[in-house]
Every structure is written in structure tokens, then in C-alpha cells.
N, C-alpha and C positions, 0 to 999 in steps of 0.2 A: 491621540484622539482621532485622528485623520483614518488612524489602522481601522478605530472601531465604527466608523463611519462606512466606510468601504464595505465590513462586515456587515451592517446593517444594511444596506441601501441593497447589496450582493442579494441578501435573502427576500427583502421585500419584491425584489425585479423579478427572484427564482417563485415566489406566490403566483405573482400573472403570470409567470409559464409554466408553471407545472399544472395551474389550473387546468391546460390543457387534455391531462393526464389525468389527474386527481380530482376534480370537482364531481357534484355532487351528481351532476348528469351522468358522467362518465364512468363510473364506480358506482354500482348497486351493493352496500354491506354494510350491515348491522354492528360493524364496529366503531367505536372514535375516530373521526378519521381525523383528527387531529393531528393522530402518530403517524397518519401517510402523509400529511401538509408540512408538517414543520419539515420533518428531512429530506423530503421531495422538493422544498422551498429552498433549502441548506444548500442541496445538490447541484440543482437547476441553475440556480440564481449562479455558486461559485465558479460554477463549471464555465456560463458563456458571458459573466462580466469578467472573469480572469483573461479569457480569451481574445475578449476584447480589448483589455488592456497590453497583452502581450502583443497582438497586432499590432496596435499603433504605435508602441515604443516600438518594434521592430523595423516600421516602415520610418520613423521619428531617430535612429540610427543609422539605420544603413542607407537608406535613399535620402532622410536631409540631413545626413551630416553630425546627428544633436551629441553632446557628450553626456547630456542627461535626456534620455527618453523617456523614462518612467515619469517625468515631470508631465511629459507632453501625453503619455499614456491614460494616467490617472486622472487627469485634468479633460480631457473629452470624455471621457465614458462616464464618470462620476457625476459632471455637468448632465449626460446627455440622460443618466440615469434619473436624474432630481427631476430633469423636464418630462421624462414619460411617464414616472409617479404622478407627479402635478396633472399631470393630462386627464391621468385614468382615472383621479380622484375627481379632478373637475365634471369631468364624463358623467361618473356615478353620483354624484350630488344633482346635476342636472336633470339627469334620468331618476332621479330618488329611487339613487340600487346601490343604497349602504353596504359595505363588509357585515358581513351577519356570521361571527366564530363564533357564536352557537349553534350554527348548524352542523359543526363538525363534533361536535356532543352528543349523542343519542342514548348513551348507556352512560348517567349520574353515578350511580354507585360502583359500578365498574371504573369509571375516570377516574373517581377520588380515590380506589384500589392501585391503578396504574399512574398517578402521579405520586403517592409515595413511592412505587416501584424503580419509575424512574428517577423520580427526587432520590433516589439512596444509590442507582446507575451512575447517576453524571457525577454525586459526591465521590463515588469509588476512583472512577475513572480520572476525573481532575485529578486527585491524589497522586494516582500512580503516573498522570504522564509527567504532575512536575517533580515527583518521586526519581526520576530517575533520570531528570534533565530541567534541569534550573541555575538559573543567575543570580547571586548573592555576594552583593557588595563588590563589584566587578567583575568576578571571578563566576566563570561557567563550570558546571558540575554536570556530570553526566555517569551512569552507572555502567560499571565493567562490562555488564553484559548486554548492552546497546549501545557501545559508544564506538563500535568496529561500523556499523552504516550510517551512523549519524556523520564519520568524518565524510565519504563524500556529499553526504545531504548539505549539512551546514557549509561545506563551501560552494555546492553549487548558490544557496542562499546568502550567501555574500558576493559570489561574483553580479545578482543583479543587484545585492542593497547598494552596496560598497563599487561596485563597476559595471559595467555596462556591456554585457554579455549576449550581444546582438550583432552579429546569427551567432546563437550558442552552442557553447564548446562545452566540453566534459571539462571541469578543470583539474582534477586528476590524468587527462590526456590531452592535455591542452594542444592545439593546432590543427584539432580533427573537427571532426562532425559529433554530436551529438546521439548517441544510440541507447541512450537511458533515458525512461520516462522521468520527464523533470518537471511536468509543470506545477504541482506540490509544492518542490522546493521553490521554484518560480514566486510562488502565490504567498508565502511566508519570507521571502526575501523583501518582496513588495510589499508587505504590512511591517519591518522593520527599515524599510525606506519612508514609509509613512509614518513614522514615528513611534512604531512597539517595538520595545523590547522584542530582541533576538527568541529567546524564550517564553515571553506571553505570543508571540506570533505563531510559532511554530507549536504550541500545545494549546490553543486554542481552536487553532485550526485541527491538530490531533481530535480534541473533544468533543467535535462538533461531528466531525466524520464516524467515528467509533460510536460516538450515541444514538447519531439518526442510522446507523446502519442496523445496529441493536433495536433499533426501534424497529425499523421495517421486518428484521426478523420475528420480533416478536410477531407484531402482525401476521404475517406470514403465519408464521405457527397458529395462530388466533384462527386465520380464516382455515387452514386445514385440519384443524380438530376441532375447533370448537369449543374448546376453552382456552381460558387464563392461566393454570398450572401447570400446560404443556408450552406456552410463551413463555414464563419465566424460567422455567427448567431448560427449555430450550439456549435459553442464555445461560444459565448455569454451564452447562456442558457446552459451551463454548468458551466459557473461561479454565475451565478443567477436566483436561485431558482425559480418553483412558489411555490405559499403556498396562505392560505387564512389567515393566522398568523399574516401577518402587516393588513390589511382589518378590521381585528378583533380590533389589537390595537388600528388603528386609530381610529375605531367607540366608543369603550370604554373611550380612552382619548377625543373624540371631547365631547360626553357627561358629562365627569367627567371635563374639562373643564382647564387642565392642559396640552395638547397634546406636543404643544413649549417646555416645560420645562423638560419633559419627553422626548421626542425626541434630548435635548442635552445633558441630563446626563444619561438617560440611556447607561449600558456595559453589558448589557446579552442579553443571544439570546431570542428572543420572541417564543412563540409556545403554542399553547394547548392541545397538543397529546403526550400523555408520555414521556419523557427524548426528548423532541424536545428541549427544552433549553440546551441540551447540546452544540448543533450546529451539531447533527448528519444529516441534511441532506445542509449543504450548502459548502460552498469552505471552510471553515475551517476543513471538514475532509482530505481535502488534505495535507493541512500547519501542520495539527497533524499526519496523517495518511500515511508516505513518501512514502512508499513501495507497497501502492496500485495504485499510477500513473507508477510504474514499471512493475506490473503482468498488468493492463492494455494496457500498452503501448505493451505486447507481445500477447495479446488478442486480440487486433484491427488487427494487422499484420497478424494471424490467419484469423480472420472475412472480412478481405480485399481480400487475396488471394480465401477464399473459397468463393468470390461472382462470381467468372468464374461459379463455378458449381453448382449455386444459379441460376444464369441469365441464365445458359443453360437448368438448369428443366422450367423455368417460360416462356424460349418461345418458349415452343411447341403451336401448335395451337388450340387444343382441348379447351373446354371449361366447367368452372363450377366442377361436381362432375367426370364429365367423365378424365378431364385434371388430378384430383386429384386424380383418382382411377389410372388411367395414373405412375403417379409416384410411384406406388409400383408395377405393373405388365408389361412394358413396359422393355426390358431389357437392353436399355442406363440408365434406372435407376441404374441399382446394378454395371456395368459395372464398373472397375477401369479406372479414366482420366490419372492424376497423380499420382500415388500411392508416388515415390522418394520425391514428394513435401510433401504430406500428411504424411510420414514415419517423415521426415526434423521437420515438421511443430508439431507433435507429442512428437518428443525430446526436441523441444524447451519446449512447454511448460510444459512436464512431469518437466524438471528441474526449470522451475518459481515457484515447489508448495512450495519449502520454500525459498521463495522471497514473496509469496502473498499467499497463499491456494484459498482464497473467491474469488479473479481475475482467477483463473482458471478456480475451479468450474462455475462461473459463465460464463467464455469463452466457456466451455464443455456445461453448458446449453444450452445456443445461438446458440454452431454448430447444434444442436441435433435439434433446428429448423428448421434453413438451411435444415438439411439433408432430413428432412420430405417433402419439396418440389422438391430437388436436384437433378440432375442425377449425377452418379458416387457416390451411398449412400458406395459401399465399400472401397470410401478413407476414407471419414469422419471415419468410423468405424474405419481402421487402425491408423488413428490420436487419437481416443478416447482410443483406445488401447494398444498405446506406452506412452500414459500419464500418462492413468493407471498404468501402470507395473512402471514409474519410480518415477511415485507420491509414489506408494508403498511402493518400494524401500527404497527408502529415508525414509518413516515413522518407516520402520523395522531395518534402521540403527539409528534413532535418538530417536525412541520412545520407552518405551517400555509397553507392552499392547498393547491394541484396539487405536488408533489414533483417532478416530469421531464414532461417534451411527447418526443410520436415528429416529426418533424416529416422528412421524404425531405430531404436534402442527399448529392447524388452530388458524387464527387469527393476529399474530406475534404482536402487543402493542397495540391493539385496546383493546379498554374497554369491548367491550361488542364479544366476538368469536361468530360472527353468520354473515353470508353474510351481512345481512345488517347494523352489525354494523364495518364490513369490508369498506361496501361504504363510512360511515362517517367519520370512517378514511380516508380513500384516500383523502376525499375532505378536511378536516380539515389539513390536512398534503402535499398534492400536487395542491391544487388548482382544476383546469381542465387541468391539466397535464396525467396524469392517466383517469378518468372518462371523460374528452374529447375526447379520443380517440376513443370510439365509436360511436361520430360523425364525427372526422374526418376522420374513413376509408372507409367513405361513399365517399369521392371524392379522394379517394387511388385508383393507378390499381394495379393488381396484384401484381406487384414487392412489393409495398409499405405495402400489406393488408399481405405478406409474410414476411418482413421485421417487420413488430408491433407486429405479432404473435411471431415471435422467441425471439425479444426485450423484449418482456415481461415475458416470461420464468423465469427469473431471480426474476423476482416478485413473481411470482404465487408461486416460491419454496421458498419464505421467507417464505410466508403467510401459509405456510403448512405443511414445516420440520424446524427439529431442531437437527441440527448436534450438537451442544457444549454446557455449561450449563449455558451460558447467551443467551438468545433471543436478546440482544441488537445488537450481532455480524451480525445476518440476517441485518441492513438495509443496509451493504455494497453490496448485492445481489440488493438492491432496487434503490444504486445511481448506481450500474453498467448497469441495465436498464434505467434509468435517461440520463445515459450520449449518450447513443445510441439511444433513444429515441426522446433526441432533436434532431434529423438528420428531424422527420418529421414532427415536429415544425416547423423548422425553413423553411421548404417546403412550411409551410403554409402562416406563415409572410410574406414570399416574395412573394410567388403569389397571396397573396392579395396584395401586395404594387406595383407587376408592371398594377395592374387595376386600373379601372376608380377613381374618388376621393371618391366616399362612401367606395369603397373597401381599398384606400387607409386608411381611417380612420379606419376601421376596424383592418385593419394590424395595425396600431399605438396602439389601445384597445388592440388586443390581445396580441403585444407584451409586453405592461405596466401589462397586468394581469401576462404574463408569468415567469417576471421579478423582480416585484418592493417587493416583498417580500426577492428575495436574495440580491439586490441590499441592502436595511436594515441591512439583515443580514450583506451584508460586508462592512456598516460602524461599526455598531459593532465591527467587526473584527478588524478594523481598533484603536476604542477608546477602546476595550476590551483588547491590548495589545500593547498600546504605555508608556507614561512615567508615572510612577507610576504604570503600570500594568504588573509588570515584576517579577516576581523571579530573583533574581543575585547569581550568584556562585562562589566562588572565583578559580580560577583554577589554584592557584600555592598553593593551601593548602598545611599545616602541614601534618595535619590528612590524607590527600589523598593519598599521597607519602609516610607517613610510611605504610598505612595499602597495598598500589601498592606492596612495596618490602617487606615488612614482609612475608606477607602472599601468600600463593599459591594456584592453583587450588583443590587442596586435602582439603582445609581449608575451616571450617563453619562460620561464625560470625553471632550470637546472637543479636539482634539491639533492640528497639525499631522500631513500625510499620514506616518505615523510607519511603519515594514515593522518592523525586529526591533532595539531598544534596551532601555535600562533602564525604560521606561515599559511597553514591553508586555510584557517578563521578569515584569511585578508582575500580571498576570493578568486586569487590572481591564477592563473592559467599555467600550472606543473607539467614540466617534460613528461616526467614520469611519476607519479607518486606511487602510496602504494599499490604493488601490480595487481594483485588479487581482482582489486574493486575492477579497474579497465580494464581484466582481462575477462572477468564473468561479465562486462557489459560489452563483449566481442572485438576490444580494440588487441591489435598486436605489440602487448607489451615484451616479448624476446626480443624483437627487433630493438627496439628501443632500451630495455635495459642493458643489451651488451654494447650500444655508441655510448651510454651513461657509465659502466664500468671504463670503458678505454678514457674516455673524457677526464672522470677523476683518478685516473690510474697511470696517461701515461707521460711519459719522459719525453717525445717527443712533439717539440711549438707545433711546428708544421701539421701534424697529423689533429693537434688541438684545434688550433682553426679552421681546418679545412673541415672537422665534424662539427664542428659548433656551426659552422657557416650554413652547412650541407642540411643542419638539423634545425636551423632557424630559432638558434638558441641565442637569447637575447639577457639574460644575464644568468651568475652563475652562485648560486651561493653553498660557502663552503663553510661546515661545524665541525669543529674540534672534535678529532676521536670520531667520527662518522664512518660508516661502511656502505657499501652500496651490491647488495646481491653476495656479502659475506666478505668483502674485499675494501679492504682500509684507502680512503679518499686520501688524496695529497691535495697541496694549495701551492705549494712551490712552483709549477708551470704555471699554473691559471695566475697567481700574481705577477709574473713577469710578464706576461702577452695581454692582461686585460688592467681596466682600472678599477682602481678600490672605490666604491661608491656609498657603502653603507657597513657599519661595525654596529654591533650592538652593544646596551652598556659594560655588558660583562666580559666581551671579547671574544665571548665564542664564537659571535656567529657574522661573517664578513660576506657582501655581495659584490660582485663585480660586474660592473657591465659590457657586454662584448661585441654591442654597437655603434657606431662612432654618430649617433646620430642623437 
């Protein structure tokens, strides 16, 4: 009840402050703006009551000492939240200046169009996020093909329900600094501290972020065409890919002569472009990937607001190079519109960078296009410049070092780094998604041919830098152009579909080519994690509970290369877990797995101790039959030099402690 309290109050708080943004003064459009309130409400509210709360548990830890800060967290902001609703109501009663949500209704037959629309959205969506990640009858279920970044999400979410993870640690690399945006998991840890379930916390918070993000897209698409059928389409082709990936399959099974049979027991994702079988470019990075419909959802509310000063550079009357030389020497260009909104708009998403980092960045890509056609280019700057400073910020409190490198890498998983083996990726991996667009900006005006160039932005900087030490992390840059992208898609679909009947057909081709790829994909999704495709967890473990209370944030534990079981369910802070996760999040897992190989490998006390000591390993737990980097664990040292402290019922699993304290 307490979780949904938080939720509630979260959003009411995010109303008066997105007001600032979103009210009626501020926003001139003939759309509902309902669909801008509610997730701008969503966003606002979650963003700086979580923050709030994370401060004071933070200063509630580490300067007084608390063993529970989240108590002392939840407990001032929530209060402090009741008293500044009660204010602002008492205010508005006083001044008789009722809330009046009819005013964000203007178009009746249109709402009652887009409330079923979304009414049959958030049904879909609920589904599939507890489709593929739900708790029943103790036991946690999570689907095959999301349950690889759920293991470190859910333990960072258990080191603050279950422990007290202040200043926080990666707990996949426990003893370090923190270089993975967590505050997500942070924020569903803390609504299972407050009493929701692990799983309503954490797909709650999924369905709230994924809807209003949808939501603002649609709008978005609404205010750049001008209809309703390019909004939902727009959505559509955000849940389904193109690709030329099924085209390929089918051709290959119609000739090998098995296509049926293969099309109902196939459960992996298809693809011919490197790690495309992971499911990196379809709706399953969503269901794995929670926290980037969050940073998106605060990227779109940016991109929405700053099309005032998109649409006021693009119509001037000038034309061609004159129009464009226009907007850097004309001086409504440099002029401040809004500066209060752009300072607003700045804060917000300085504070999303550890909610999402790649949704911001990739939001700062996109204005920096805007801007280049824009008048008022010195809001945008002061937005790009308060984000900065707090992105900063934030990485000089949580990180410590250099936080990201720019380092040139053309190419990003194409085979062959050369333009044109750049084209062959795009088409083998998007279809005429990408490489169609330079036929369709042929019948783009202005707006649209301004629109594809900033949309694409986010591409061109995959394809070309390399902030962190996996390349795989760029293709989040490449769906964040995807998802804005379709806006003029789906411009096209429909206006071929309100033409004559060739045109009509056309619109059917191209939406079949644009689609039937991710459509595949998401039966996959579908048989890729239904029954028998599930990891189960038990969630009233032994083992979970003792190592939750035993152990404390100051504590190491030595594992085997462990991804998502009952040891890292318990939150507690791993040497080393699996390396994958902490090393795409920059920490140096060689170092560390080869003191974990000798530790469980070797013959000599001496040499046990003095790495254990060196490595500030504080116990050590050892499974029967374990390996660690391919190489078979012993227990024979470790239990002669340390003490047995914990067996589990079935025997396999013993911890030793190798502190005397």
C-alpha cells in the first residue's frame, strides 16, 4: 500500500512541475493535451521525488550512520510531499482556481478515439511485461530471453530493498564505484521496501514508463502530420521491426523445404548481422531493457516542447541555401524564446543520466539537430548546458575516474568498416527502413527533410563513436532513431492509403515490408518465454535470507561466475559475478577473474590469504561441481584456513567466512 502511495503522491508532485512545461499557457495545440500531462506528470513527479529520496537515505547512511535509510528517506519526502499538495490545494481553494481536467480536452470525439487506443496500449503492454517476468506462489519466473539483464537489474534492486547500498556499488562488482545507471532499479527496489511485491514494483514502474513514452510519441507524431493514423501507426512500427531477416528465412526454408516446421518450433530470434539474434533491435529490448522507455519517455517531452522553436526556424519564407544560411546569421536565430522552459527542460534531463545515459545522449543528439534549423539556438544551448553540468555531477559523485572516452570507431557490427559495407548492414538489419529514406525525403517538405536529418543523428554517432568497451551498447542510439523515425513511416503508409486503389496497395506492401520482420520477431517473444522457457526462482530461499541478514554492504562475497540465482536475488555485493555484465559496464573484470581462478584453484594457504586479504574478500562461498572461467573450484584449502558459516539444506552450497570480525 505504502508502494502505491509513493506512486501516487510521485505523480501528483510531477502535475505542479511539469505544469511548468506543459500548461495551457505554455503550449499552444489543438491536441488533448492530456496525453502531454499524464506522462510529463509520470516523469517529472518520479524523476525528482526518487531523487529525493535517494539523497536523504544517502546522507541517512553514510553521514548518520542509519542501517535503515530508506526509512528516514521515504519518511521526509512523502511527509514533505502531503504538506506541499495540502498547500497548493489550500492556495487554489482560496483563490477559487479549482483543477479544471477539462481543459486538457478540446477534441471529444478524438479522446474517446484515443482512449480506446490507449485503453487496448497499456492492456497489451501489462501483459507482456508480466508475461515475461512474474512471481507466483513464491517462485519468480522470468523469460529466457530477458532474464540475462534482469540478473543485474534485480540485484541491484535488492541491494537497496534487502540492504543498504549507500554509496552504491555495482553488485556484480562489489567494492567499486557504481558506473551503471541504476536509479530505476533504485526506485523498484524502494517500492518493494515499501511493501510491493518485487514484481508488481518493478512492471509497474515498466508500464508507466513504456505508456507515457508511447503516449508522447504518439503526440509527437499528431503534432507533425496532423493526424491520428500516423500516431498510431507510428506506434505500430515501433513494436515491429523492419528487417530483411524473415525475407531471408523464408527464402532459405522454402528451398530447404522444412519452412512449417521450423516456423512452429523455432524460439530464437532470426538475423544475419552480428548478435541480431540476440533480439537487439525488436520490442524485446524493451521487456529486457526497463529503464530506457524511462530516459525516453523524458526525451520525447524535450523533443515535443522544442518543436515551437523547430517550426518557428522552418517558416521563414526564404528558401533553399539562402533559408539555411538564414538560420545562423538572422538574429531570431541566436535570440532566447524561452530560456525558464529550456533552463526546466535541462534539469530534467541532466537528472535522467542515471536513469538511462544512451536516452539522453541520444535526446542531446536530436536537439543539436533541431537546433541547427531553430530560432532561439540559445535555449537549446542552455538545455545542453544544464544537462551537462548535472550529468557531470552525478558521474563525479558515483564514479570514480574518467566516466566514458569519445574514441572514432566507424563501422559499429558491420563486417566489413567501409561505407559500403556500412550500406549492407543497414539493409540486412533494417530493411528500407534506413536506406529508404533517401527516397522518401524526396516527397518530405521542409519540416519532414528537418525532422529525418536530426532523427538520424543518433545513428550516424553509433556508426562512428565509441564511448564504452562493448560496441554492442551503440545499437540503443540506433532504436532511439527507430522509434522517431517511424513518425515518417508511418506518414507514408497513410498517405498512401488515403489514395486511389494502386496507392492503396502500395500502402499495404509497404507496410507488410515495414513490419513482418518484427511481427516474427514478437512471436518469438512470445514462444521464447512462455512455459518451459522460463528460469524460476524461489523467493522465500534459505540461502537468500541468511546471506540478506548476515551480510552487509562493507562485505565481499566470492561466488562462482554466478548471472541471476538465489545468491544474487539476496542483493549482497559479488567479487565477481557474471563478467559480461561488469565488464560492458567498464569495470576490470580480467583482473579480477584470474585472483577468483587462483583463489578457487590453488594448493597453496599462504597464497589463499594473502589474495583474499589483498582482495578484501570477506567470505567465500563454495558449490559442488562449480567452475570459474572453465576451471573446476576446490574447497579443500578454503576449508582448512577459513570457517564454515553457512550449508545449505541440500549440502551443496557452504560459505565460509574469512574475517575474524
Amino acid at each position: 500500500m505504502l508502494g502505491i502511495i509513493y506512486l501516487i503522491l510521485s505523480v501528483l508532485i510531477g502535475y505542479e512541475i511539469s505544469g511548468i512545461l506543459t500548461g495551457p499557457k505554455e503550449i499552444s495545440t489543438d491536441t488533448n493535451r492530456i496525453w502531454l500531462v499524464l506522462p510529463a506528470s509520470f516523469g517529472t513527479g518520479i524523476l525528482v521525488v526518487t531523487w529525493a529520496v535517494y539523497i536523504i537515505s544517502w546522507f541517512a547512511s553514510v553521514t548518520g550512520g542509519s542501517d535503515r535509510p530508506l526509512l528516514y528517506g521515504n519518511l521526509i519526502v512523502l511527509s514533505a510531499a502531503v504538506l506541499i499538495l495540502a498547500f497548493l490545494l489550500y492556495r487554489r481553494k482560496k483563490k477559487a482556481q479549482p483543477m479544471k481536467p477539462e481543459s486538457m480536452v478540446t477534441d471529444r470525439s478524438r479522446f474517446r478515439k484515443e482512449l480506446v487506443f490507449f485503453g487496448i496500449l497499456l492492456v497489451f503492454i501489462t501483459y507482456m511485461m508480466f508475461y515475461v517476468f512474474y512471481i507466483k506462489d513464491g517462485v519468480m519466473y522470468a523469460g529466457l530471453t530477458v532474464c540475462s539483464d534482469y540478473a543485474p537489474h534485480t540485484a541491484m534492486m535488492r541491494s537497496f530493498s534487502l540492504g543498504n547500498n549507500f554509496p552504491t556499488q555495482y553488485p556484480h562488482f562489489g567494492g567499486a564505484d557504481v558506473k551503471y545507471h541504476f536509479m530505476f532499479q533504485f526506485l523498484a527496489g524502494n517500492l518493494e521496501y515499501l511493501g510491493l511485491r518485487l514484481d508488481l514494483a518493478y512492471n509497474l514502474l515498466s508500464i508507466g514508463s513504456l505508456l507515457g513514452f508511447l503516449m508522447l510519441l504518439y503526440e509527437l507524431a499528431l503534432r507533425i502530420t496532423g493526424r491520428m493514423c500516423c500516431g498510431i501507426w507510428t506506434i505500430i512500427l515501433f513494436f515491429f521491426r523492419s528487417g530483411m531477416a524473415f525475407w531471408r528465412f523464408l527464402w532459405e526454408h522454402l528451398q530447404a523445404g522444412d519452412l512449417l516446421t521450423v516456423l512452429q518450433e523455432n524460439t530464437a530470434f532470426i538475423g544475419y548481422t552480428e548478435n541480431e539474434n540476440w533480439g537487439l533491435w525488436n520490442f524485446n529490448v524493451y521487456l529486457n531493457q526497463r529503464h530506457l522507455a524511462f530516459g525516453l519517455l523524458l526525451v520525447t517531452l524535450a523533443l515535443y516542447l522544442f518543436m515551437d522553436w523547430l517550426e518557428a526556424g522552418i517558416s521563414h519564407e526564404e528558401k533553399g541555401l539562402q533559408w539555411l544560411g538564414k538560420r545562423f546569421t538572422a538574429p531570431e536565430t541566436w535570440k532566447c524564446r524561452q530560456p525558464e522552459k529550456a533552463l526546466f527542460m535541462g534539469l530534467f534531463l541532466g537528472l535522467g543520466a542515471f536513469w538511462n545515459g544512451a536516452a539522453v545522449i541520444g535526446g542531446l543528439l536530436i536537439l543539436m539537430g533541431f537546433a541547427i534549423f531553430s530560432d532561439g539556438k540559445l535555449d537549446y544551448l542552455i538545455t545542453a548546458l544544464v544537462t551537462v553540468f548535472f550529468s557531470f555531477l552525478q558521474t563525479k559523485i558515483f564514479i570514480r575516474g574518467s566516466a566514458m572516452g569519445f574514441q572514432l570507431y566507424l563501422g559499429f557490427l558491420a563486417e566489413e568498416k567501409t561505407p559500403w559495407g556500412v550500406v549492407k548492414y543497414l539493409f540486412w538489419m533494417g530493411g528500407i527502413f534506413f536506406l529508404g529514406l533517401l527516397g522518401l525525403v524526396v516527397f518530405l517538405r521542409r519540416k519532414g527533410r528537418v525532422l529525418a536529418v536530426s532523427f538520424l543523428i543518433p545513428t550516424i554517432f553509433a556508426f562512428t563513436i565509441l564511448m564504452t568497451v562493448d560496441i554492442n551498447v551503440n545499437h540503443k542510439y540506433i532504436m532511439i532513431s527507430y522509434a522517431f523515425l517511424g513518425i515518417l513511416w508511418a506518414w507514408a503508409v497513410c498517405s498512401l492509403w488515403r489514395g486511389k486503389v494502386i496507392k492503396k496497395i502500395l500502402a499495404v506492401v509497404l507496410a507488410v515490408c515495414l513490419t513482418v520482420t518484427g511481427v516474427y520477431d514478437f512471436v518469438v517473444i512470445l514462444k521464447g518465454n512462455g512455459y518451459g522457457h522460463r528460469i524460476a526462482i524461489n523467493m522465500n530461499s534459505e540461502l537468500t535470507a541468511w546471506l540478506a541478514e548476515n551480510l552487509d554492504k562493507n562485505d565481499l562475497l566470492l561466488t562462482p561466475e554466478y548471472s541471476i540465482n538465489e545468491v544474487t536475488m539476496s542483493g549482497v555485493m559479488l567479487y565477481c559475478g557474471w563478467p559480461y555484465y561488469a565488464w560492458s559496464a567498464g569495470y576490470d573484470t580480467y583482473y579480477r577473474a584470474a585472483q577468483a581462478v587462483t583463489i578457487y584453484t590453488t594448493f597453496d594457504s599462504e597464497l589463499l590469504k594473502n589474495l583474499v586479504k589483498q582482495e578484501k574478500i570477506t567470505y567465500i562461498l563454495y558449490e559442488e561441481d562449480s567452475q570459474f572461467e572453465g576451471q573446476d573450484c576446490r574447497e579443500d584449502v578454503i576449508a582448512e584456513n577459513y570457517e564454515l558459516v553457512y550449508e545449505n539444506p541440500g549440502g551443496s552450497i557452504r560459505i565460509y567466512k574469512t574475517s575474524e570480525s
